[in-house]
C-alpha positions, 0 to 999 in steps of 0.5 A: 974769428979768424981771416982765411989767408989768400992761399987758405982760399984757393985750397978751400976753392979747389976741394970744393970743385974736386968733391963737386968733380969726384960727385959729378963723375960719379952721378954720370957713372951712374947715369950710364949704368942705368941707361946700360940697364935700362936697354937690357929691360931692367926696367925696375932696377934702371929706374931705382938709379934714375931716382938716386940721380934726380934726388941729387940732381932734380935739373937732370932732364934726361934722367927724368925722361928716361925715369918716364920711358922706364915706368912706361915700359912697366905699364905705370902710364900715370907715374910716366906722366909725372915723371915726364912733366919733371923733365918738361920744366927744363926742356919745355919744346923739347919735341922727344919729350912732347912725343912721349908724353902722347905716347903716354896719352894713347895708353891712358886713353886720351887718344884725342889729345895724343893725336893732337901732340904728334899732329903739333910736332908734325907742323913744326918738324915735318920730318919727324918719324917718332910722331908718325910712330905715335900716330900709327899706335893709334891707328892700330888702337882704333883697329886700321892697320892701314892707316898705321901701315901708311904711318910707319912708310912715312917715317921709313920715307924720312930715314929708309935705314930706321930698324923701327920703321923696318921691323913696324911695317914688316910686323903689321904686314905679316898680321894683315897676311901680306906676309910677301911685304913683310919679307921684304921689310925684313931684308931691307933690316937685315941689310943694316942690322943682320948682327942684332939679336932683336932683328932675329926675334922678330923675323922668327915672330913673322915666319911663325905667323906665317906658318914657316916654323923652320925658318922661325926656329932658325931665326930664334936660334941665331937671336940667342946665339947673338944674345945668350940671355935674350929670354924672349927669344928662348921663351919664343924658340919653345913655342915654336919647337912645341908647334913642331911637336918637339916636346922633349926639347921643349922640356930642356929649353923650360928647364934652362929657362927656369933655372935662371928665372924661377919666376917665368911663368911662360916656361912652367906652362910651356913645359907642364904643356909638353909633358901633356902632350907626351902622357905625363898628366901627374908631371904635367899637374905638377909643374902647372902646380910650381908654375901657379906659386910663382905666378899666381895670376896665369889664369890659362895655365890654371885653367889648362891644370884644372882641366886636367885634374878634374880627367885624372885625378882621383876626388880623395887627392889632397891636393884639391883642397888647396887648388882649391883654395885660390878660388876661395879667395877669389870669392871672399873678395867679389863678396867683399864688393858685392859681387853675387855672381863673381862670387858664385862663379868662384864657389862653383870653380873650388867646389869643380876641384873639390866637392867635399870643401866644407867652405866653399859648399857652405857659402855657396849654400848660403848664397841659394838660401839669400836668393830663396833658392830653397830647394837648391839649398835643401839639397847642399845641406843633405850633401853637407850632411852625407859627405862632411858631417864628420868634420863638424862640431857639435854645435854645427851638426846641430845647426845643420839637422835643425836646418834640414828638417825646417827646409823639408817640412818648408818643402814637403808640398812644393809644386814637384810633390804636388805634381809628383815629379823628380826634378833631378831627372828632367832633360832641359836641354834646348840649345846644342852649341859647337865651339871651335878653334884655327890654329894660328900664331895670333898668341905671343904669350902662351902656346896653344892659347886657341884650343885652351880658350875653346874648351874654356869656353866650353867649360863654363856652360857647364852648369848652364842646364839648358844648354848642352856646349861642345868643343873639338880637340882639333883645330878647324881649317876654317868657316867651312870646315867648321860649318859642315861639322856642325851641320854634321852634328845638329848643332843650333849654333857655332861658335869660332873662337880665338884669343889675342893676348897681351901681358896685361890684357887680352881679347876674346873674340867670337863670331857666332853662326847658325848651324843650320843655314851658317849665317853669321849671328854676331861678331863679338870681342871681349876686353879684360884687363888686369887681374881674373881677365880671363874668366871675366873674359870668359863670363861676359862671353857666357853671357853675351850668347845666353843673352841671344837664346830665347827661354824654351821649356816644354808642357810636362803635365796638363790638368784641364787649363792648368799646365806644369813647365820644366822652368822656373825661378832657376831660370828668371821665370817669375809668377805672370811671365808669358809664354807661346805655346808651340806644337812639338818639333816645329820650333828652329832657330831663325836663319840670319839672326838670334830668336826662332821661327815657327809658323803661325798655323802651329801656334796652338795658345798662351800660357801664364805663370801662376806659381813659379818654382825652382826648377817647375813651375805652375801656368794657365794656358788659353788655347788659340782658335776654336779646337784646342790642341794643347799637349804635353811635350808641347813647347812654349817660348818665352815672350815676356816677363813683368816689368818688375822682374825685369827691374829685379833681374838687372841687379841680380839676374842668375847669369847662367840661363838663355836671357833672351825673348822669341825674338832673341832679345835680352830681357835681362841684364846680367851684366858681369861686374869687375873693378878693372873695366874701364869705359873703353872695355865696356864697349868691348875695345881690344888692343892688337897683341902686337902693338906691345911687341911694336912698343917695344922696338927702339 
């Protein structure tokens, strides 16, 4: 081999550092780029540059902590976690990188080692304002906006000029009403970043909480004009023409929207809105339509479309099948974990758009049948057999007559043959419920997120028998407006309801009144994350007021010491459940809490299950003192089931009934399943829907 000459040396030597240069130059490029996009909120294309950065160079701590901030920003907390604990090995005291990673801790629920972090940082730099940050998010996590309040003037103590600390206190200002303050925060930010798109933003957000809609417009028109491809601040801008009634406007800006981001789902929905409330319900149904096959998983804007469709469209529309393919699959996959009532939820919803679907009939037939529901599914068969049978094979119409004439000669003495009633015409109506809904600003995703979320409400009691559930178009002014309404109306309860929504999560919240004495019963929020959140949202909010109303029926017939009741199996009643016998129309809710009250002088016996039905049931009664007054129309209350159908029914209760004994205490536990609850959404946590606006000030 050859010896390199001194001169060979120098100018291997000298390509080696110019490729090391030209690839070094190239990687800080690079590095600049992704910083550039990362600030533009191109968080995923940011973070595709960062990982080229650190594959080339693992020791690149700053790329790691940006990767970090990146996958934070795009709600990935665990692959934050790991990315940052990368950056941690080559700057391990670094006090920024040890404030995000308990920023990194608030979201994955590990508030008590995040507080820890910033409480550290706190004793070695007193002055560090990023900690007082982490520590308001948690306050706001555990509900004190006082105490994050106090967090952020700490921070603007230590660097009065800090845009976050200015635009923070300003934001939990105008959301606790202090809407004075936050004006003042709002013009020390001008002061120093009046030419800043994100200042405008948010100073259009605080007026609008506020109500001052023009002073909001302005604010979103200069934010874009500073910024022309400030998304938000045009998705915000529509809003607030949309709460002016400025529709047609409303209509251009979605349009703009679209063309640039055909996959916003804020602009189909805002824009399908508008057109509603200008009398184009079939343009309306259509953008929600285009809207839903760009974003699927926008379960209000659904829900606001299958409202419609079900007002205006005609049942022979084909497009129903299809809508109403979305809940079928939605059914397939809670069967698939084993989830009875979210399965039968959604068999309900796709037969509500499509009452002729084969499929969504015969599985929800199938489920009655599984559940010995007989006669329920005796009646699906005959719907099957009148409206569908022309789709059927030949095998399948064979199947189906063999069925429905063993299910008729199974049924031909039932309790209702016996006793020679008509179920189908029975009123078992014993709960009259108003919800209402303030118009306010609290959504920072969908427009009239507040009267959608009532008739939502509203709607999924629809098939609650028992229960007759009622909302207003209007928006209520507050407590005593809606009171005098539903005092006005002979309501037993009122409900006033509001959402607070964020990207990826909400919070229904409820508080539930009498309606004859106004008396608050409860005071609920309801937490769901991921995806179905609001229709897990909605079912837990079902329940949680079914669990509160006592079981009532009535005496329909008397035959000596033997009774038929309009209850059975379709509402939990099981053979041996016991009832109160109350006299007629002496039977109102209590005053302060769930159950009912009565006196003790109409109390006229006890009554037995002995043969519990579906929808009647046989009883015993035992009269109470020495003349028996016991007649039909008489109401009985239910006081208890046996102990192994309250065991049965917390693994498969029918959660679509009142649950509750007379003193308005659950017997059953019909608790609603879903793969995305935590520990934290069990126990109803809500995050305020600010807090991702306040995440995302820098």
């Amino acid at each position: 081999m050859k010896k390199l000459t001194k001169s060979k040396i120098v100018i291997l030597f000298l390509s080696c550092a110019v490729v090391f240069s030209l690839n070094a130059t190239s990687l800080i490029s690079q590095y600049d780029k992704a910083v550039e996009l990362q600030q533009n909120e191109s968080y995923y294309l940011a973070s595709q540059y960062y990982l080229e950065i650190v594959a080339e160079n693992p020791a690149w701590s700053d790329a790691w902590y940006n990767l970090s901030e990146c996958s934070y920003k795009l709600g990935e907390f665990d692959l934050a976690l790991q990315y940052l604990e990368n950056a941690e090995k080559y700057e391990k005291e670094n006090r920024r990188i040890k404030n995000m990673k308990g920023m990194i801790y608030i979201s994955l629920g590990r508030i008590d080692e995040g507080r820890a972090i910033f409480e550290e940082v706190l004793k070695k730099y007193p002055n560090d304002i990023d900690s007082h940050f982490g520590l308001a998010e948690i306050e706001l996590y555990e509900g004190r906006f006082s105490g994050a309040e106090n967090q952020y003037a700490e921070a603007l103590k230590r660097q009065n000029t800090n845009r976050k600390a200015l635009l923070s206190l300003a934001l939990v200002c105008a959301e606790n009403g202090k809407y004075e303050q936050a004006e003042t925060f709002l013009r020390q930010a001008f002061s120093y970043y009046s030419g800043e798109a994100e200042v405008h933003y948010f100073a259009a957000i605080i007026y609008r909480m506020k109500g001052d809609l023009q002073t909001a417009e302005k604010h979103c028109r200069i934010a874009v004009e500073v910024n022309g491809d400030y998304e938000k601040a045009y998705e915000l801008l529509s809003t607030v023409l949309y709460e002016q009634g400025r529709y047609s406007e409303v209509i251009d800006i979605s349009d703009f929207l679209i063309r640039r981001n055909r996959k916003n789902a804020n602009a189909w929905y805002i824009k399908g809105t508008a057109q509603l409330r200008m009398g184009r319900s079939n343009d309306a149904i259509g953008t929600w339509s285009t809207g839903l096959s760009v974003a699927p998983q926008d379960e209000l804007m659904r829900s606001l479309m299958e409202m419609e469709i079900r007002e205006t469209l005609p049942l022979t529309d084909n497009r129903r099948k299809q809508w109403a393919e979305f809940h079928l699959n939605n059914a397939r996959q809670y069967a698939g974990r084993y989830d009875g009532s979210g399965a039968v939820y959604e068999y309900q919803r796709a037969l509500i758009l499509d009452p002729m679907n084969y499929e969504a009939r015969k599985a929800y037939a199938d489920i009655l049948e599984m559940n010995g529901m007989y006669e329920f599914y005796l009646e699906q068969l005959n719907f099957i057999n009148e409206n569908n049978k022309t789709e059927l094979s030949t095998k399948q119409k064979t199947e189906l007559s063999d069925k429905r004439e063993a299910y008729e000669s199974l049924l031909k003495n039932n309790i209702s043959k016996q006793w020679k009633v008509d179920s189908l015409y029975l009123d078992k109506t014993r709960w009259n419920i108003a919800i209402f809904y303030e118009e306010n600003g609290s959504s920072f995703v969908h427009a009239d997120a507040n009267r959608l979320a009532a008739a939502a409400a509203a709607d999924i009691f629809s098939g609650v028998a028992i229960t007759s559930v009622k909302t207003q178009v209007k928006p209520v002014e507050g407590y005593g407006e809606a009171f005098k309404n539903a005092r006005a109306g002979k309501f037993d309860y009122f409900i006033i309801l509001s959402i607070n929504e964020g990207q990826n999560d909400l919070t229904l919240s409820s508080k539930m009144y009498s309606g004859r004495t106004g008396l608050e019963i409860s005071d609920e929020n309801f937490y769901a994350i991921g995806n179905n959140r609001f229709s897990t949202a909605l079912r837990r909010f079902r329940n949680s007021v079914l669990e509160k109303l006592p079981l009532r029926g009535k005496i329909l017939q008397r035959n000596g010491k033997t009774v038929l009741v309009d209850i059975g199996r379709a509402e939990n009643v099981v053979t041996g459940s016991e009832f109160k016998i109350i006299r007629k129309g002496q039977v109102r809710t209590a005053d302060s809490e769930s159950g009912l009250t009565y006196k003790d002088n109409d109390v006229v016996g006890t009554l037995v299950i002995t043969e519990a039905g579906e929808e009647v049931s046989v009883a015993s009664i035992s009269r109470q003192g020495f003349y028996d007054r016991i007649n039909e129309e008489d109401e009985i209350v239910l006081v208890s089931l046996p102990e192994a159908s309250e065991e049965k029914g917390s693994a498969g209760a029918i959660d679509t009934v009142p649950l509750a004994d007379e003193k308005g205490k659950a017997v059953i536990d019909a608790e609603v399943k879903g793969e995305e609850f935590v520990d934290e959404i069990r126990k109803s946590v809500s995050h305020p829907s600010i807090l991702e606006l306040l995440r995302n000030i820098y």
